[in-house]
C-alpha positions, 0 to 999 in steps of 0.5 A: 529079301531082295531076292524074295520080291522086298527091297528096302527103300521100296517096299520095305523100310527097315528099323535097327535096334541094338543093345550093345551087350546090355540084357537090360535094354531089350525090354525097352527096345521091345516096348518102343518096336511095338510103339512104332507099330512094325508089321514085324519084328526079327530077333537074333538069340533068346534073350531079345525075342523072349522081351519081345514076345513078352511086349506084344501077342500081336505083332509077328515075331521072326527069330533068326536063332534061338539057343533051345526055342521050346525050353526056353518058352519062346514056343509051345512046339517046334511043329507047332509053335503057336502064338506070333511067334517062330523062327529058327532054332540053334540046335539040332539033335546031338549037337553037343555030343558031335562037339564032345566027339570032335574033342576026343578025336583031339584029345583022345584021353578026354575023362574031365570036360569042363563047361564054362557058363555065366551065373544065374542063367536059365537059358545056359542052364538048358544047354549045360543039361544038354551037354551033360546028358551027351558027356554021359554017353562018352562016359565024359565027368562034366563039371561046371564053373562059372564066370561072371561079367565082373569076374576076372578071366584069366584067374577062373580059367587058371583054376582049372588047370589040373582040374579038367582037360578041355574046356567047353565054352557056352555062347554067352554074350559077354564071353564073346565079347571077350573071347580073345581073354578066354582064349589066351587065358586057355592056351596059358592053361594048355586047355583045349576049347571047343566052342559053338561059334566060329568067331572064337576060333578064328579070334585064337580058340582050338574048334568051333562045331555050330550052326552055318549063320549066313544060311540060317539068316537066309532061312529067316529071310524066307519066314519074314517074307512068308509072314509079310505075305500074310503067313500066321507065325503060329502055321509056321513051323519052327526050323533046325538048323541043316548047315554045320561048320566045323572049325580048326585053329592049327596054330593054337593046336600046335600051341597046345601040343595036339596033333591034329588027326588028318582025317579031322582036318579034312572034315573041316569047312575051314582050317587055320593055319 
């Protein structure tokens, strides 16, 4: 923002909310941004900018990610989006079908994936459609399981040994915030895991194939200063991300038993050894 002409402490002031993992605070987060009359609000991940949007039709919205934008009802278009609101997408065509391949390339016998995901969440359920329609191009069997935030995780992830051969884990707020369970429960059930964010694999995880955030929070710098400028939200079409990261944990690769093929490792924007 700097960069872009906004200096917080000059022209800019700068208002924090967190929710410290709890969904249900992001409605009365929203209701008391928009009692603080901002000139805009930015928003990381569906759950807060849909509060949002629902809060205010009125003050511009920025989100600097977003699982599935038009899916989930947070715009009418990506070219179009409409209403006070755009941003940026986490998704780009095929993502999920890059993340099955780069499972192959590690586990070559790959016929039974198995996709984590959290109960009764519609947002998750839009990416477990997506993941399914790019295993059928693989000729990849998907089967779902479940696993609540009172559930235990090393009991779910246990039983699925025999059942399925990799795991695909969905970016789910509380399964990041036990991704290092997740994680040591999967290599105990020598399950290889495949992720959308980095942290995971850096916190023990096999692979991670996602968007690159810091450049996706830079492109929300530049819509927020747009919008600041006096840009409508609703002329502002909503971007896809043009950065991927793909990253190896090796040492968990050893773990497992999987060799790594040198030309994967080569593609990596990181490795860990």
């Amino acid at each position: 923002m700097r960069e872009l002409g906004w200096e917080e402490g000059g022209n800019l002031k700068i208002v924090y909310r967190w929710a410290e993992g709890r969904n249900e605070r992001f409605g009365e987060i929203a209701d008391e941004l928009v009692k603080l009359n901002v000139d805009l609000i930015l928003t990381h991940n569906t759950v807060p900018t849909l509060a949002v949007k629902q809060a205010t039709s009125s003050i511009p919205i920025v989100f600097a990610t977003a699982g599935d934008p038009v899916g989930s009802g947070i715009v009418a278009s990506l070219a179009r989006p409409g209403g006070n609101v755009t941003g940026l997408s986490g998704q780009a065509p095929d993502t999920a079908g890059k993340r099955i391949e780069i499972l192959r390339e590690m586990t070559p016998r790959l016929e039974r994936l198995g996709v984590l995901t959290e109960p009764a969440n519609p947002y998750a359920a839009l990416d477990v459609k997506e993941v399914e329609r790019a295993a059928r191009t693989f000729k990849v069997d998907v089967q779902i399981f479940e696993l609540g935030a009172s559930d235990r995780i090393d009991a779910t992830i246990n039983s699925l040994n025999g059942r399925v051969e990799a795991l695909y884990v969905l970016p789910i707020v509380h399964f990041y915030a036990n991704r290092i369970q997740i994680n040591d429960a999967a290599i105990a059930s020598r399950l290889p895991t495949m992720y959308v964010i980095r942290e995971y694999v850096q916190a023990g995880g096999l692979v991670s194939y996602g968007p690159n955030w810091p450049s996706m929070w830079r492109r929300a710098a530049d819509l927020v200063a747009k919008v600041l400028s006096g840009v409508k939200p609703a002329d502002i079409p909503v971007e896809q991300p043009t950065e991927f990261d793909l990253v190896i944990n090796s040492r968990t690769a050893k773990a497992l038993g999987l060799a790594v093929p040198p030309a994967l490792l080569a593609r990596a924007d990181e490795v860990i050894e």
